[in-house]
N, CA, C and O atoms as CSV, one atom per row, in Angstrom:
chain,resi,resn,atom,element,x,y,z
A,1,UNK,N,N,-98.656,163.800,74.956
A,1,UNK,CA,C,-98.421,163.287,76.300
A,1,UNK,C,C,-97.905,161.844,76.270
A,1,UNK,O,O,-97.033,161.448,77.044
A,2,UNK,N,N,-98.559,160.986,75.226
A,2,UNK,CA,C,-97.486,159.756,75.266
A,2,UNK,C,C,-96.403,159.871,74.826
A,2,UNK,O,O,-95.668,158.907,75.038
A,3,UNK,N,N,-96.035,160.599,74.339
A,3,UNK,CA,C,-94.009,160.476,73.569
A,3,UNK,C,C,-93.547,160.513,75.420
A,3,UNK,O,O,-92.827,159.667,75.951
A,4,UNK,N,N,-94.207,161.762,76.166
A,4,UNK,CA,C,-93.337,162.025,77.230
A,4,UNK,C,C,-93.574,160.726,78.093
A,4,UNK,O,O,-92.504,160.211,78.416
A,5,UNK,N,N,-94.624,160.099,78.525
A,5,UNK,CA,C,-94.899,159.167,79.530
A,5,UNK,C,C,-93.661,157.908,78.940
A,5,UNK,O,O,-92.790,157.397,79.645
A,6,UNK,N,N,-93.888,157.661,77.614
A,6,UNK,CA,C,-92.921,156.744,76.846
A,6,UNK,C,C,-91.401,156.947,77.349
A,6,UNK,O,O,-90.724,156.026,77.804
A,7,UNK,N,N,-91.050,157.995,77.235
A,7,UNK,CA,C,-89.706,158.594,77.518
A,7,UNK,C,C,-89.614,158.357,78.790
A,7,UNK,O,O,-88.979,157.392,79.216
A,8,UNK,N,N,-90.268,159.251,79.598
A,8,UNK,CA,C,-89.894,158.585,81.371
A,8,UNK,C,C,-90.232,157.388,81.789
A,8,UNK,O,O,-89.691,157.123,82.862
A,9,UNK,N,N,-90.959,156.492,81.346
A,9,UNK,CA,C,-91.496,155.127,81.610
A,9,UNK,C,C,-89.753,154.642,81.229
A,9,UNK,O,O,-88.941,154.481,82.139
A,10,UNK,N,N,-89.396,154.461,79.788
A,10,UNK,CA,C,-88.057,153.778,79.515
A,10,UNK,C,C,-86.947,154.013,80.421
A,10,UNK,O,O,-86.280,153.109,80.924
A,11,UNK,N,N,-86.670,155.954,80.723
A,11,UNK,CA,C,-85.633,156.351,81.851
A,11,UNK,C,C,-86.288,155.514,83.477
A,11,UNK,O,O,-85.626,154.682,84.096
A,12,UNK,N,N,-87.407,155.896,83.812
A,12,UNK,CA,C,-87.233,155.169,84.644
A,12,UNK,C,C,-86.926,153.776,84.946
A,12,UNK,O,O,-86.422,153.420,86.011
A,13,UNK,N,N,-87.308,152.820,83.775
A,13,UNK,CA,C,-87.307,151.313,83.839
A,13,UNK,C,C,-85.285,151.699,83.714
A,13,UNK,O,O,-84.699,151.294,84.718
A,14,UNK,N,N,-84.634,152.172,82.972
A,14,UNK,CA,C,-83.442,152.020,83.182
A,14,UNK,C,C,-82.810,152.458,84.050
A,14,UNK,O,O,-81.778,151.796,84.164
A,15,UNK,N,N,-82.877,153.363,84.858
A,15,UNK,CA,C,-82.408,153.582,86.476
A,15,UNK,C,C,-82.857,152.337,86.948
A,15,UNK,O,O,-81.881,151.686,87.320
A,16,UNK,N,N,-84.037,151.652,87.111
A,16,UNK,CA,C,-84.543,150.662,88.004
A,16,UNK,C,C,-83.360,149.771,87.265
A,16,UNK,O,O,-82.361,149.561,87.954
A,17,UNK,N,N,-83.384,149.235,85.936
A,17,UNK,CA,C,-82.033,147.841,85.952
A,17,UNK,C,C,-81.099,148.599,86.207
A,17,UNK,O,O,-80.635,147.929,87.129
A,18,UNK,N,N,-80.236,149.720,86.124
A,18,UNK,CA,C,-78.961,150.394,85.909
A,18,UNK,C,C,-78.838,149.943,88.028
A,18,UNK,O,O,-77.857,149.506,88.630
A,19,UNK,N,N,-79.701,150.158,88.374
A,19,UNK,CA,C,-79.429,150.489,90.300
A,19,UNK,C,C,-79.736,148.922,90.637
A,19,UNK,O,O,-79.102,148.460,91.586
A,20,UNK,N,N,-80.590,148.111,89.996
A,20,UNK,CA,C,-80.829,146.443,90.266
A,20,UNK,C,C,-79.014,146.141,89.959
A,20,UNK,O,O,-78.403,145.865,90.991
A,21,UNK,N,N,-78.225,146.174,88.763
A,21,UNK,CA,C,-77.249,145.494,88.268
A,21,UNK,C,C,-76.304,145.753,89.314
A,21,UNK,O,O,-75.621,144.964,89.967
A,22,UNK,N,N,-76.416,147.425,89.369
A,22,UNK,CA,C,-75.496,148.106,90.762
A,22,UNK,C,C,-75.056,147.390,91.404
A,22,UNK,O,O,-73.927,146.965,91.649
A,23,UNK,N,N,-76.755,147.114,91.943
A,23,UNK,CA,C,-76.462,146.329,93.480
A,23,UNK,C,C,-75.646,145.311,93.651
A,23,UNK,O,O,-75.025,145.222,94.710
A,24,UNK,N,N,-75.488,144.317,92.597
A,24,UNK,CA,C,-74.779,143.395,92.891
A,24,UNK,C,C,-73.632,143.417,92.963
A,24,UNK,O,O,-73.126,142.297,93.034
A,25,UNK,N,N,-73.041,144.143,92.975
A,25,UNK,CA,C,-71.676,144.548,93.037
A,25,UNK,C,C,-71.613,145.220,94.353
A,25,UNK,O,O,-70.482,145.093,94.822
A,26,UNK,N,N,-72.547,146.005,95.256
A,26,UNK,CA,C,-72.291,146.696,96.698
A,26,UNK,C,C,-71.559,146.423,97.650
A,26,UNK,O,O,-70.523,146.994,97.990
A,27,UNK,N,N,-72.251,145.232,98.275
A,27,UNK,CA,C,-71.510,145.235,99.212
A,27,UNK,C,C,-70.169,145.012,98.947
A,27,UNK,O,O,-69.350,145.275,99.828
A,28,UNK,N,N,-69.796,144.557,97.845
A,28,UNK,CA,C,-67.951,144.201,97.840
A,28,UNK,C,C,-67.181,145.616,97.028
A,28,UNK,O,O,-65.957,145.650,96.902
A,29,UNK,N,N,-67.828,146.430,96.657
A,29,UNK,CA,C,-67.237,148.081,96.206
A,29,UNK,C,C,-67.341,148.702,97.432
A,29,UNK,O,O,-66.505,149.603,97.503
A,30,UNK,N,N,-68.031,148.598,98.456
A,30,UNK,CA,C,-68.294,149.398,99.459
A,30,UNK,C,C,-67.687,148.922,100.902
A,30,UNK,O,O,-67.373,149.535,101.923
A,31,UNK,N,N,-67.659,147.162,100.411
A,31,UNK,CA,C,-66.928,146.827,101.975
A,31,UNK,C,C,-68.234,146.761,102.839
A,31,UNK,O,O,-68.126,147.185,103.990
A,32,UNK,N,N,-69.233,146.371,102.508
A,32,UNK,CA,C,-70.176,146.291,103.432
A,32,UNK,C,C,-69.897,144.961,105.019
A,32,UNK,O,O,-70.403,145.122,106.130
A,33,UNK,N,N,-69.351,144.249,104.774
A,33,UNK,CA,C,-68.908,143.517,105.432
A,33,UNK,C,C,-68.063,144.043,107.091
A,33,UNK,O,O,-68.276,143.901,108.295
A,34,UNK,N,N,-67.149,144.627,106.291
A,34,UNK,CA,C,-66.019,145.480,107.309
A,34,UNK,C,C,-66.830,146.158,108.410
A,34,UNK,O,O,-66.236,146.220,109.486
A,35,UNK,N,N,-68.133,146.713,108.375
A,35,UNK,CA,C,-68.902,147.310,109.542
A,35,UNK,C,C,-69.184,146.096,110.243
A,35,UNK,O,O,-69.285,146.664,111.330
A,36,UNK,N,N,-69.381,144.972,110.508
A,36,UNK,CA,C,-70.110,143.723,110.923
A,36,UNK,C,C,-68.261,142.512,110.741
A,36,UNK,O,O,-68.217,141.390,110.237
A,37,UNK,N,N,-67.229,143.186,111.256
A,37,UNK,CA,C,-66.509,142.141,111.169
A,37,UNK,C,C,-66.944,140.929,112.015
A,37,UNK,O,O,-66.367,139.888,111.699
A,38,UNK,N,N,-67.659,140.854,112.822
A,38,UNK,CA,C,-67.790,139.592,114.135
A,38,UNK,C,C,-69.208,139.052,113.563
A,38,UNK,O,O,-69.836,138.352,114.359
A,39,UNK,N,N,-69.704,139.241,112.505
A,39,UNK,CA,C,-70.934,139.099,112.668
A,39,UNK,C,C,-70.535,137.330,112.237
A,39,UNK,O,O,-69.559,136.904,111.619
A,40,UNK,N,N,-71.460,136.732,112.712
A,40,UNK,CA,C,-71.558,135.141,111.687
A,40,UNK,C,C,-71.451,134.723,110.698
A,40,UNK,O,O,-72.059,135.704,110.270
A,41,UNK,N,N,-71.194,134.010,109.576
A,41,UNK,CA,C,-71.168,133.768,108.444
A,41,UNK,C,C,-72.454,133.875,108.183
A,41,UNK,O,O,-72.584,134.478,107.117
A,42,UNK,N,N,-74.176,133.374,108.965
A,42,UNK,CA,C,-75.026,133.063,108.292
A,42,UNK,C,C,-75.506,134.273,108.284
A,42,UNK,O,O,-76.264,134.390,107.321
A,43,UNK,N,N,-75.406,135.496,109.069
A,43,UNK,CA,C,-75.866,136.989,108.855
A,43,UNK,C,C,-75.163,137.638,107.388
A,43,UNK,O,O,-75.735,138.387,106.597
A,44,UNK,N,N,-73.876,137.156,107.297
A,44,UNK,CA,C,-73.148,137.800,105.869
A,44,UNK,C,C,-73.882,137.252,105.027
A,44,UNK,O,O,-74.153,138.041,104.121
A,45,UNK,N,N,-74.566,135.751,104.835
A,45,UNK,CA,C,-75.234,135.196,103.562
A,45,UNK,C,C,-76.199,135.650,103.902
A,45,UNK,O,O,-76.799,135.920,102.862
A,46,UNK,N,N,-76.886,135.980,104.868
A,46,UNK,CA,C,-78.276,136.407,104.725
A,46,UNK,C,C,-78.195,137.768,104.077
A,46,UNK,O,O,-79.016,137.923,103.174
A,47,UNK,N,N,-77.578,138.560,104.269
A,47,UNK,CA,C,-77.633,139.561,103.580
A,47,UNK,C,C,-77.105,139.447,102.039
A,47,UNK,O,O,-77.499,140.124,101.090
A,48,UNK,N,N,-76.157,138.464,102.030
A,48,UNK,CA,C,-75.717,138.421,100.519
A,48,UNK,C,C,-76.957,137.817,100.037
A,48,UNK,O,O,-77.541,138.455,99.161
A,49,UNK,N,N,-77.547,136.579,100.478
A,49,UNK,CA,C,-78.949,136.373,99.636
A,49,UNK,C,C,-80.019,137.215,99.446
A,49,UNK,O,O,-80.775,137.080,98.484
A,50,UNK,N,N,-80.169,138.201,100.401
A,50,UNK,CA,C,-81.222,139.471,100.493
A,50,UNK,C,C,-80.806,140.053,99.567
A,50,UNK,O,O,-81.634,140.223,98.672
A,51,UNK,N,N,-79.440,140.601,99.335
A,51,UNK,CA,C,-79.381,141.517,97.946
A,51,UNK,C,C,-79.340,141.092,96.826
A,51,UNK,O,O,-79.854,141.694,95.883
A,52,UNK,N,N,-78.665,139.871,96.703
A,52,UNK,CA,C,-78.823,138.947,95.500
A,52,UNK,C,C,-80.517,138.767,94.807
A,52,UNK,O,O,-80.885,138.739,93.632
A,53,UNK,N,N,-81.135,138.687,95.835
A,53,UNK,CA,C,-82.635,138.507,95.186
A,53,UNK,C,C,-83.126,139.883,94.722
A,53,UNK,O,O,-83.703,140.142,93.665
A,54,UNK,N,N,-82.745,140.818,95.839
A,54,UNK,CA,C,-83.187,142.184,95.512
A,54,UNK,C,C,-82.983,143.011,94.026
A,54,UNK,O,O,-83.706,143.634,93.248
A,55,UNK,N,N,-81.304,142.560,94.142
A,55,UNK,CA,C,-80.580,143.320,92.843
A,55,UNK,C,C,-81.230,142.094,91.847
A,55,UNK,O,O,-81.290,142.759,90.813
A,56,UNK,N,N,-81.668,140.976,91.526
A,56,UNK,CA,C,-82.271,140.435,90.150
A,56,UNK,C,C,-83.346,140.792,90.124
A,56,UNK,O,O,-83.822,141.187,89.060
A,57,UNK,N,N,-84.163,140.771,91.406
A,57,UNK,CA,C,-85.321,141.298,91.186
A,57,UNK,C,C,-85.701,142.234,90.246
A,57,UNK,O,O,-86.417,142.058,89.260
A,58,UNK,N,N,-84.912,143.719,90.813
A,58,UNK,CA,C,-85.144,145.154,90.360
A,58,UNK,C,C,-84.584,144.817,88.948
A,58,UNK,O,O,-85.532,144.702,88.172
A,59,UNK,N,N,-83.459,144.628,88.371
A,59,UNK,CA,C,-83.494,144.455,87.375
A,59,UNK,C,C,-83.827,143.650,86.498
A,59,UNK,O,O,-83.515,143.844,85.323
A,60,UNK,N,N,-84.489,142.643,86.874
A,60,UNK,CA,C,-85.296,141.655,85.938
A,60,UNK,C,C,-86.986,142.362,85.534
A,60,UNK,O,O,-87.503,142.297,84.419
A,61,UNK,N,N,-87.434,142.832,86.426
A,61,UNK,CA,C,-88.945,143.745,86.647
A,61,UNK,C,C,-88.623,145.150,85.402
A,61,UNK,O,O,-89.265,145.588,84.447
A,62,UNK,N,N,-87.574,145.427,85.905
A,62,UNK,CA,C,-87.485,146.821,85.045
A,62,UNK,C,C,-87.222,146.288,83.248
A,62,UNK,O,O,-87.714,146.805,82.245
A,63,UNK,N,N,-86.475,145.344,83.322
A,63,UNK,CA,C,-86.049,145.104,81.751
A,63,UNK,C,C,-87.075,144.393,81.211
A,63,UNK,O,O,-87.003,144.200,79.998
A,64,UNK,N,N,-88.247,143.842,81.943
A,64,UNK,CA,C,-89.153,143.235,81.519
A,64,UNK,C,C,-90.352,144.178,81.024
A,64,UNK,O,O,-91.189,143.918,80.160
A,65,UNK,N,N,-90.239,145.171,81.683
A,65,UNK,CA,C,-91.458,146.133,81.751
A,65,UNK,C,C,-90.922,146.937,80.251
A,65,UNK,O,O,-91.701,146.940,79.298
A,66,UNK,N,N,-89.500,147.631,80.121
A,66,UNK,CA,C,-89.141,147.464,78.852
A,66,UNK,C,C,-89.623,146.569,77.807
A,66,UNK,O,O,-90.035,146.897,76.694
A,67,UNK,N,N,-89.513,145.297,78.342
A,67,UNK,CA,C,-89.941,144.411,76.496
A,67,UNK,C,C,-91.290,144.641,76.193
A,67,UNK,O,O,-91.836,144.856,75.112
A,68,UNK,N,N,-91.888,144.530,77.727
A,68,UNK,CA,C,-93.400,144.832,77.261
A,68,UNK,C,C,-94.026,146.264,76.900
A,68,UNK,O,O,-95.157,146.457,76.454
A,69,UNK,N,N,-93.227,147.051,77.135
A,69,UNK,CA,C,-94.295,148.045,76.553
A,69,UNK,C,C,-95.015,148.616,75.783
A,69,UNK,O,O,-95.763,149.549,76.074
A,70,UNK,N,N,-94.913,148.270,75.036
A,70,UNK,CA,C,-95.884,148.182,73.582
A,70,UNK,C,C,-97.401,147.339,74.320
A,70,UNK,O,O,-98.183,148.123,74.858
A,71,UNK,N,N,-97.548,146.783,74.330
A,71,UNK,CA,C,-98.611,145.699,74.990
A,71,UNK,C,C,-99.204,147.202,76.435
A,71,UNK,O,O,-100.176,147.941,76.594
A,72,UNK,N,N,-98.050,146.956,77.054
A,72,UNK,CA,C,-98.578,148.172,78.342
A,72,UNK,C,C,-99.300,149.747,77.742
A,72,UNK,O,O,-100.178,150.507,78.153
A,73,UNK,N,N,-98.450,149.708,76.658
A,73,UNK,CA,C,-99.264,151.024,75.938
A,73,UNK,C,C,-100.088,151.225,75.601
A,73,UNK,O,O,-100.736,152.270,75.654
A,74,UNK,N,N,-100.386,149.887,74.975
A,74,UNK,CA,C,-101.239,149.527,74.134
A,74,UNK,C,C,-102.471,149.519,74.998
A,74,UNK,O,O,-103.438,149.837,74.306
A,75,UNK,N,N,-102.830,149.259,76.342
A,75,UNK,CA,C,-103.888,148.914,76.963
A,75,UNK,C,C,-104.181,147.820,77.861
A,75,UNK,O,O,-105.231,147.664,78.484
A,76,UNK,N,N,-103.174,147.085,77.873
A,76,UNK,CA,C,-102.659,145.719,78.740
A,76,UNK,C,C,-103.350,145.952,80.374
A,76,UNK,O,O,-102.546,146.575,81.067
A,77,UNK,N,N,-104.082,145.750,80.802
A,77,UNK,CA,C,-104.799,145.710,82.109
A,77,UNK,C,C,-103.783,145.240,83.193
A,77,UNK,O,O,-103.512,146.000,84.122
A,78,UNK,N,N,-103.219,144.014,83.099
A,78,UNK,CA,C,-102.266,143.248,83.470
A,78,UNK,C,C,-101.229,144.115,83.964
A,78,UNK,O,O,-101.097,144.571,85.100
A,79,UNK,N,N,-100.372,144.307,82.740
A,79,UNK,CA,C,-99.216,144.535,82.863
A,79,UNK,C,C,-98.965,146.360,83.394
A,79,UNK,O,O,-97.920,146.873,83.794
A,80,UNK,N,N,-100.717,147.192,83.156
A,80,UNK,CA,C,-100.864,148.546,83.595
A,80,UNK,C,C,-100.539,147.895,85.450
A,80,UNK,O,O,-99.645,148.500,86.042
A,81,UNK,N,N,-101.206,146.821,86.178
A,81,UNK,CA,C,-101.095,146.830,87.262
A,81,UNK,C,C,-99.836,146.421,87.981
A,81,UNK,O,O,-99.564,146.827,89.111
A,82,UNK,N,N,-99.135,145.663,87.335
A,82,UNK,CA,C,-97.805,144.952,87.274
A,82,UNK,C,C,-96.447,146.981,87.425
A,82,UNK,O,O,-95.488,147.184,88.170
A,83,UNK,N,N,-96.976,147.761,86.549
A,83,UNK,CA,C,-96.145,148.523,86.395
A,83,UNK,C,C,-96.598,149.729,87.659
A,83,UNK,O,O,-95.737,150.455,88.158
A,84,UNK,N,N,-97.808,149.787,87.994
A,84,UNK,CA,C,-98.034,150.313,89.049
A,84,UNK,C,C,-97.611,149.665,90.563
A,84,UNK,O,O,-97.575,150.260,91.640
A,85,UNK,N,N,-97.306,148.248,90.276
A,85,UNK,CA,C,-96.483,147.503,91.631
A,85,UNK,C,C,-95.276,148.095,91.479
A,85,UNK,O,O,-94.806,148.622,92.487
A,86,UNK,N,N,-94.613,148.145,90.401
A,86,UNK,CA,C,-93.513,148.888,90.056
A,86,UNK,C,C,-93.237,150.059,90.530
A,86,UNK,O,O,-92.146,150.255,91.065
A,87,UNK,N,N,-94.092,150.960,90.427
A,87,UNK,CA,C,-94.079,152.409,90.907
A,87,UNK,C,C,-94.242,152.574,92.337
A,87,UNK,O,O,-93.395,153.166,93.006
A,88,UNK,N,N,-95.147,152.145,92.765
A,88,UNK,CA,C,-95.214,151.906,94.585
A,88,UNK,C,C,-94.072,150.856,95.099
A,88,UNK,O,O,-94.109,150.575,96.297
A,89,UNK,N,N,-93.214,150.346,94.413
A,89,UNK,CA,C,-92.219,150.079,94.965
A,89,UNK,C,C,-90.948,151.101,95.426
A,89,UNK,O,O,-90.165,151.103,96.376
A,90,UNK,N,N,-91.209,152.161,93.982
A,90,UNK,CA,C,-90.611,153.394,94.563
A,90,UNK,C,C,-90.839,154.080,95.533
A,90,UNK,O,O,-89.970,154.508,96.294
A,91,UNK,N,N,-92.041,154.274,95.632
A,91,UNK,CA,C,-92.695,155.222,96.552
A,91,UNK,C,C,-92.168,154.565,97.575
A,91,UNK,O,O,-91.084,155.059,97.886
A,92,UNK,N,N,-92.523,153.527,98.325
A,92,UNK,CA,C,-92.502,152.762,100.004
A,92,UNK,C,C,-90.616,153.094,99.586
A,92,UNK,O,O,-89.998,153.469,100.582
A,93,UNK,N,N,-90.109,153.030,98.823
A,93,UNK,CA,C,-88.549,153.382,98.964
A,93,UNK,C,C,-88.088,154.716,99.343
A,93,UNK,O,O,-86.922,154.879,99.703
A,94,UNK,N,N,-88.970,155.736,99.283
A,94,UNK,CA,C,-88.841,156.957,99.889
A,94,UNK,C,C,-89.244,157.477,100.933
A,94,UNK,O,O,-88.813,158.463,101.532
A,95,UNK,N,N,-90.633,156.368,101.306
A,95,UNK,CA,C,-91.126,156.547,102.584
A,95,UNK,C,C,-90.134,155.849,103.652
A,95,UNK,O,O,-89.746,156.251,104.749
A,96,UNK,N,N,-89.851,154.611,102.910
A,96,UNK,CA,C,-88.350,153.954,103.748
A,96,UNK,C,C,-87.471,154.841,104.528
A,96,UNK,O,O,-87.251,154.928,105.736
A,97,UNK,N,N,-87.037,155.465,103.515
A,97,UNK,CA,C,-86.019,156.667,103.490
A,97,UNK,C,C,-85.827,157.310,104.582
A,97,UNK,O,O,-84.825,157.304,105.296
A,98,UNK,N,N,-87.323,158.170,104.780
A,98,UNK,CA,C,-88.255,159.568,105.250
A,98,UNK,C,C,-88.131,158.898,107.191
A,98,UNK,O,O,-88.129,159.442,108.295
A,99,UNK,N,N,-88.049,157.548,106.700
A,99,UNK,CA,C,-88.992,157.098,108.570
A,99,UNK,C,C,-87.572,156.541,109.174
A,99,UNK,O,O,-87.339,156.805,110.354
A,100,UNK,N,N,-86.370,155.594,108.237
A,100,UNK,CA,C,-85.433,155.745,108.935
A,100,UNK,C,C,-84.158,155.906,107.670
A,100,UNK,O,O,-83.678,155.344,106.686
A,101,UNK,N,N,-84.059,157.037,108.482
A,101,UNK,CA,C,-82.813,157.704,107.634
A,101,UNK,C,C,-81.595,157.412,107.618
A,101,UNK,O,O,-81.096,156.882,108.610
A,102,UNK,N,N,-80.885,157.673,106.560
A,102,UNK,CA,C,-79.476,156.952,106.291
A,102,UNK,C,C,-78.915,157.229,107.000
A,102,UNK,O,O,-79.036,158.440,107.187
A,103,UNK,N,N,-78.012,156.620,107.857
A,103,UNK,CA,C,-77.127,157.825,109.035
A,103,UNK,C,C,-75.984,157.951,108.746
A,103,UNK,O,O,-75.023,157.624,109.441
A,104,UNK,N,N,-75.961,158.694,107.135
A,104,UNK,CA,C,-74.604,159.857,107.194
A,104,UNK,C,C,-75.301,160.502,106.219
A,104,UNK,O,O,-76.499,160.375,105.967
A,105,UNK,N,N,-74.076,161.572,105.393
A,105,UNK,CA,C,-74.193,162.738,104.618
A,105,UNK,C,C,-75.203,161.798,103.150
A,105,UNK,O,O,-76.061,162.433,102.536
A,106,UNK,N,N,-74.973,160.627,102.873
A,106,UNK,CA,C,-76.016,160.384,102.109
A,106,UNK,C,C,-77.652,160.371,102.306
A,106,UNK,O,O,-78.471,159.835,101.558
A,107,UNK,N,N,-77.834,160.911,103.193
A,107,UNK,CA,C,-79.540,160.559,103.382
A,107,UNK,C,C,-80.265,161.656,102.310
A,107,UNK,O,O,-81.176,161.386,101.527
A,108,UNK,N,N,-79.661,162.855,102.480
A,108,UNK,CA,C,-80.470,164.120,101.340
A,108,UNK,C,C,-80.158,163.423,99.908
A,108,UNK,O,O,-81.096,163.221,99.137
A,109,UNK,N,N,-78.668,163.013,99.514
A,109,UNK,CA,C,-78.622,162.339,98.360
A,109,UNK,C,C,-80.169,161.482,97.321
A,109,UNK,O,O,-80.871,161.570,96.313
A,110,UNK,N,N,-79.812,160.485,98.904
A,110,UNK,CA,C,-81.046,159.032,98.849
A,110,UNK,C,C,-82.143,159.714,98.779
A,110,UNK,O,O,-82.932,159.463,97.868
A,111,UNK,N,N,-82.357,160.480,99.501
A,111,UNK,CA,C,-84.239,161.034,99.489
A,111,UNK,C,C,-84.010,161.567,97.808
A,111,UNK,O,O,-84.268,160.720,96.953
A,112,UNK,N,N,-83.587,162.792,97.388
A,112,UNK,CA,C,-83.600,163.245,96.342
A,112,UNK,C,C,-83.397,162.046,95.103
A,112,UNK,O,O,-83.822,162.318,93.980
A,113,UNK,N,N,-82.832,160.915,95.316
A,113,UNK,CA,C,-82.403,160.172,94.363
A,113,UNK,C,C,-83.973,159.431,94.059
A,113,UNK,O,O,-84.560,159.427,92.976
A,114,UNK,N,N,-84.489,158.759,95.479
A,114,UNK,CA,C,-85.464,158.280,95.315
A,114,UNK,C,C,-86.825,158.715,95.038
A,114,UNK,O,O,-87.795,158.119,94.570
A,115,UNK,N,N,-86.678,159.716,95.381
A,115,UNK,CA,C,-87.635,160.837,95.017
A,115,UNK,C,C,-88.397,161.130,93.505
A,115,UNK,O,O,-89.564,161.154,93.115
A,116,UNK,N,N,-86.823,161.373,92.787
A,116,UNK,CA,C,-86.928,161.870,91.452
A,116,UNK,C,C,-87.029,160.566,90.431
A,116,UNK,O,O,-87.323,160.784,89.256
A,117,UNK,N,N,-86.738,158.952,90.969
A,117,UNK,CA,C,-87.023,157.703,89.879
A,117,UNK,C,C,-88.456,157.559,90.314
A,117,UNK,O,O,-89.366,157.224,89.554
A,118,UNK,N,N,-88.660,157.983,92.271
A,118,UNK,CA,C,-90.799,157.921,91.857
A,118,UNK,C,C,-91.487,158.474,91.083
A,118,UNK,O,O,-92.408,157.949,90.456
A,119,UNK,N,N,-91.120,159.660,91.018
A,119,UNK,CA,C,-91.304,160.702,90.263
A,119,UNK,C,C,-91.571,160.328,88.521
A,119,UNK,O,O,-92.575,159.934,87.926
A,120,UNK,N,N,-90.390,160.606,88.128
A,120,UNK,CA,C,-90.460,159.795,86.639
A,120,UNK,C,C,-90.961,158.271,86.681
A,120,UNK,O,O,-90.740,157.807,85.562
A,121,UNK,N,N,-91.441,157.473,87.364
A,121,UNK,CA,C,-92.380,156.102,87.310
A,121,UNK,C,C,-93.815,156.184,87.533
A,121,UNK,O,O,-94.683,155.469,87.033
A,122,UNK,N,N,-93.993,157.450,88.603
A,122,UNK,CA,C,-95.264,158.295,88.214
A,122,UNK,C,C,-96.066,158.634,87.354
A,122,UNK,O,O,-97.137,158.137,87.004
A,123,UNK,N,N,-95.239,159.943,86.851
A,123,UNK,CA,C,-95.916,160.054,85.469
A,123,UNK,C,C,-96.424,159.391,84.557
A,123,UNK,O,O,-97.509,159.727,84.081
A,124,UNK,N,N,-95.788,158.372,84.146
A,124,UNK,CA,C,-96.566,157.561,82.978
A,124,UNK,C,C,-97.758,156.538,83.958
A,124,UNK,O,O,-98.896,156.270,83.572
A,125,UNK,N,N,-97.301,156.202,84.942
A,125,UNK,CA,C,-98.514,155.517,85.823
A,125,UNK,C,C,-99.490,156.470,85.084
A,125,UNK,O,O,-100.009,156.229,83.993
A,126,UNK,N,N,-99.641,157.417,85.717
A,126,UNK,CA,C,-101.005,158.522,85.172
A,126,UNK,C,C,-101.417,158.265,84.261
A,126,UNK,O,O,-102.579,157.866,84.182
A,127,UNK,N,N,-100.682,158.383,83.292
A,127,UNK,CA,C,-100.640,158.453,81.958
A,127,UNK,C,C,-101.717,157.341,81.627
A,127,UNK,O,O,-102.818,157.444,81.085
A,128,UNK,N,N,-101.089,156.321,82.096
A,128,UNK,CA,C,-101.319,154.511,81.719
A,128,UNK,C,C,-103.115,155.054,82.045
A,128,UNK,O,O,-103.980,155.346,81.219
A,129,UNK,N,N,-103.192,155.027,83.653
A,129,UNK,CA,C,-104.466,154.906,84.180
A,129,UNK,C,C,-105.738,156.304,83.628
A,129,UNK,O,O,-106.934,156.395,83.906
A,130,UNK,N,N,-105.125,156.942,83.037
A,130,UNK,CA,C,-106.141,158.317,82.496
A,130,UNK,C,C,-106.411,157.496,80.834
A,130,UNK,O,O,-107.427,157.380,80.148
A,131,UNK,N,N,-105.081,157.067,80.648
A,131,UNK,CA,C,-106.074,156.694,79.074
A,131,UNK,C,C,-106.942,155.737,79.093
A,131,UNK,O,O,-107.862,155.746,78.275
A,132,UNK,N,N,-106.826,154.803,79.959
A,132,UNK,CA,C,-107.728,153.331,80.055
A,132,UNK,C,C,-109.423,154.307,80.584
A,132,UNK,O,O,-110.475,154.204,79.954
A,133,UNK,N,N,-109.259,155.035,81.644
A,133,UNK,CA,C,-110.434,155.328,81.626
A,133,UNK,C,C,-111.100,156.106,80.763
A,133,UNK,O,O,-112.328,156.182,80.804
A,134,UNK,N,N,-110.120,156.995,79.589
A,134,UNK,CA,C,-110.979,157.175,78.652
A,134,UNK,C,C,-111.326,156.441,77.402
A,134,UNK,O,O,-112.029,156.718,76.430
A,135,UNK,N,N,-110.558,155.355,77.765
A,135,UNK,CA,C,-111.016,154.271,76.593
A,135,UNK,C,C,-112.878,153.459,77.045
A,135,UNK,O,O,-113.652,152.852,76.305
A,136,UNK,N,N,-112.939,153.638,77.770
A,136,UNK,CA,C,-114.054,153.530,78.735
A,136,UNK,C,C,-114.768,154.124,78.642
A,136,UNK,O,O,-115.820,153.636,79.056
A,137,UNK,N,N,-114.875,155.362,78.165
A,137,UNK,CA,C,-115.914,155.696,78.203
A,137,UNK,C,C,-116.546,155.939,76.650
A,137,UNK,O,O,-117.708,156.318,76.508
């Protein structure tokens, strides 16, 4: 059971940087702007600073959780709770999803997309929190 938690812990930490790096590139591949031509300059930076933090965020968290895992495997208390902030970050991203939905043909995409990186960030959560309590006992 750890080879597999190992394996989806790494896939998921790399979707999380692969979709953090993404981001920074969005709004200008997508033209996010062009919906909001009248908007103000300080609404365009607010959103460019919102994703800017967002997209380093996600991928600074995910490539970090990478270096550490050995330590996280190992039994790391810390960094087990650090990676479970991680995982419920997915989750509230699907509940996001679920309560207001994308309004076009991407929303089934997004649910299924977000769905399946909670999913694989899950599993090893388990993983993490079933072995600590049997180290415990």
């Amino acid at each position: 059971m750890k080879k597999i938690a190992k394996v989806l812990f790494n896939i998921s930490c790399i979707i999380g940087s692969i979709v953090g790096t993404w981001h920074f590139f969005v709004p200008y591949s997508s033209n996010w702007f062009s919906y909001i031509p009248d908007a103000p300059i300080e609404i365009i930076q607010s959103i460019n600073y919102i994703n800017f933090c967002f997209s380093f965020l996600l991928t600074g968290f995910s490539l970090l959780l990478i270096i550490v895992q050995k330590k996280l495997f190992d039994g790391s208390k810390e960094l087990r709770i650090f990676y479970t902030f991680f995982t419920i970050v997915w989750l509230s991203r699907v509940i996001i999803q679920l309560i207001w939905p994308w309004p076009s043909s991407l929303q089934l995409w997004l649910v299924v997309a977000f769905s399946t990186e909670f999913i694989l960030a899950l599993i090893p959560m388990i993983y993490l929190w079933k072995c600590t309590e049997t180290r415990m006992i």
